[in-house]
C-alpha positions as CSV (number, residue, x, y, z in Angstrom):
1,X,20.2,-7.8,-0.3
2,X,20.8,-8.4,3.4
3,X,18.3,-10.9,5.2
4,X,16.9,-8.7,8.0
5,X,15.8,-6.1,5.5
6,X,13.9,-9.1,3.2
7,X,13.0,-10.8,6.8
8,X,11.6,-8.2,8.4
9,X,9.8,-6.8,4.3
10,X,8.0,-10.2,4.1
11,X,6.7,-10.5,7.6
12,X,5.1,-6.7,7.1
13,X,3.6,-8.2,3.6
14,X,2.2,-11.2,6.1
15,X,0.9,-8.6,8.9
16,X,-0.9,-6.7,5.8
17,X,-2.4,-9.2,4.0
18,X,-3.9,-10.8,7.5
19,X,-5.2,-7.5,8.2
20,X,-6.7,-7.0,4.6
21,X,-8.4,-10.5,5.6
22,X,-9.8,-10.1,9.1
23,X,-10.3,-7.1,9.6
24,X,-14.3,-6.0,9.0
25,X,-13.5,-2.4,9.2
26,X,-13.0,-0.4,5.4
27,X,-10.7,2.2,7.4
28,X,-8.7,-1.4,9.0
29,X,-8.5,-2.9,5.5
30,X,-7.4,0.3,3.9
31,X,-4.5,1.1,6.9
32,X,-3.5,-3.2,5.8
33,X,-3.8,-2.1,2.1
34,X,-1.1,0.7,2.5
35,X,0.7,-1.2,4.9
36,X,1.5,-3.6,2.0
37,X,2.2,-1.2,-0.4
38,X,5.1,0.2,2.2
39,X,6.5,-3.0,2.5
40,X,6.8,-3.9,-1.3
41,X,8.7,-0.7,-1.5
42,X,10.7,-1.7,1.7
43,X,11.5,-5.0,-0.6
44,X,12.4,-3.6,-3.5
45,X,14.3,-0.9,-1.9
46,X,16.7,-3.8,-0.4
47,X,17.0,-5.3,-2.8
48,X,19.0,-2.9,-4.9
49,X,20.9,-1.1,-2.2
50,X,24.7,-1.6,-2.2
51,X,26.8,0.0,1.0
52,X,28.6,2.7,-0.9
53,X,26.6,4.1,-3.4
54,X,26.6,7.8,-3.8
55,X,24.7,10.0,-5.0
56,X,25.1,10.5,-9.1
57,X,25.4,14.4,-8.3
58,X,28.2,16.6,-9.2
59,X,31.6,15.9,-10.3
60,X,32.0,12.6,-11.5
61,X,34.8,10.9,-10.0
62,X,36.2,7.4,-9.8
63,X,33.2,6.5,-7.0
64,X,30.3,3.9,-6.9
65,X,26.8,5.6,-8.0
66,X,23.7,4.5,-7.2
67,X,21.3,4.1,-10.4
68,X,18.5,6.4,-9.9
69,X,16.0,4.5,-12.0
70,X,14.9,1.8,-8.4
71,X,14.6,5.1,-7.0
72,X,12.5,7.0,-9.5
73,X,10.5,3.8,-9.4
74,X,10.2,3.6,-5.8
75,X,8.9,7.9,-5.4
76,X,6.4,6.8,-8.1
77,X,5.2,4.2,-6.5
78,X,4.7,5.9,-3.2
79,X,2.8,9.1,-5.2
80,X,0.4,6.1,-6.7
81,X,0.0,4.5,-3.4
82,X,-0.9,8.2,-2.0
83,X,-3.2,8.7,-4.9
84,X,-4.8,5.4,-4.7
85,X,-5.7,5.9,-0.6
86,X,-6.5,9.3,-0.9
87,X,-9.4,8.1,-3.3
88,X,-10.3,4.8,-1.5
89,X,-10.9,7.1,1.1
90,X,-13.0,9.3,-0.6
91,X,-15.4,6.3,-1.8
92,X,-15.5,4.8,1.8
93,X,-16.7,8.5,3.1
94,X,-19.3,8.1,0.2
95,X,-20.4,4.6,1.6
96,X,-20.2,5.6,5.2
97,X,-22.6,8.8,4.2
98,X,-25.4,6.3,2.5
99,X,-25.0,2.7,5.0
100,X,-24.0,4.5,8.1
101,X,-21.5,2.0,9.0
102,X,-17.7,1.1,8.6
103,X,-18.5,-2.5,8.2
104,X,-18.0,-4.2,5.2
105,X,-20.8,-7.4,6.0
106,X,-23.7,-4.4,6.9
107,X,-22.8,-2.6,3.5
108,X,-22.8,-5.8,1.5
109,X,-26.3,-6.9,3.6
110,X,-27.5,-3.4,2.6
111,X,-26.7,-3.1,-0.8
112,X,-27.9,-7.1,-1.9
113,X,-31.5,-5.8,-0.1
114,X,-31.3,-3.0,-2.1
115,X,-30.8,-5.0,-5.1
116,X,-33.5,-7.4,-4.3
117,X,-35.9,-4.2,-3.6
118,X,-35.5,-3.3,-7.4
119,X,-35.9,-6.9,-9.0
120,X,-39.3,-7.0,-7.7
């Protein structure tokens, strides 16, 4: 695993999880959310790369292989990220349809008045 690829895979899990704190906006949170997602894969992807790995395609010959399990892993995980934003997406165009706004303080205001309205 070489140190820029871990490096520069942490500070992108930092940059996310900032963003997934600070940021007000559901579209903003959801960009951080996938933005850590990328980086995890970035991680793991380093971590089990070795210069010289081929392809396990073909004629097998006395040459390094790669194991394709990290990277059946790793296409899973970025159809389940795709999946996962794709409907995230879908409930925060459902939210922005009934509250009008992107903003996660207004929708929370909105819906605990809404709650209040049916207690009494």
């Amino acid at each position: 695993m070489t140190s820029f690829g871990t490096a520069v895979a942490v500070i992108t899990i930092g940059i996310g999880i900032i963003g997934l704190i600070l940021k007000k906006n559901l579209i903003m949170k959801l960009l951080s959310l996938s933005i850590i997602n990328t980086s995890t894969i970035l991680f793991f992807i380093m971590a089990v790369y070795t210069p010289g790995d081929r392809a396990p395609i073909g004629p097998m010959g006395p040459i390094q292989m790669a194991d394709p399990l990290p990277q059946a892993l790793t296409l899973t995980a970025v159809v389940i990220n795709f999946g996962v934003l794709a409907l995230s997406l879908l409930f925060t165009m459902v939210l922005v349809k009934r509250y009008h706004t992107l903003d996660i303080e207004k929708i929370e205001a909105s819906v605990k008045r809404e709650y209040n309205e049916e207690e009494t």
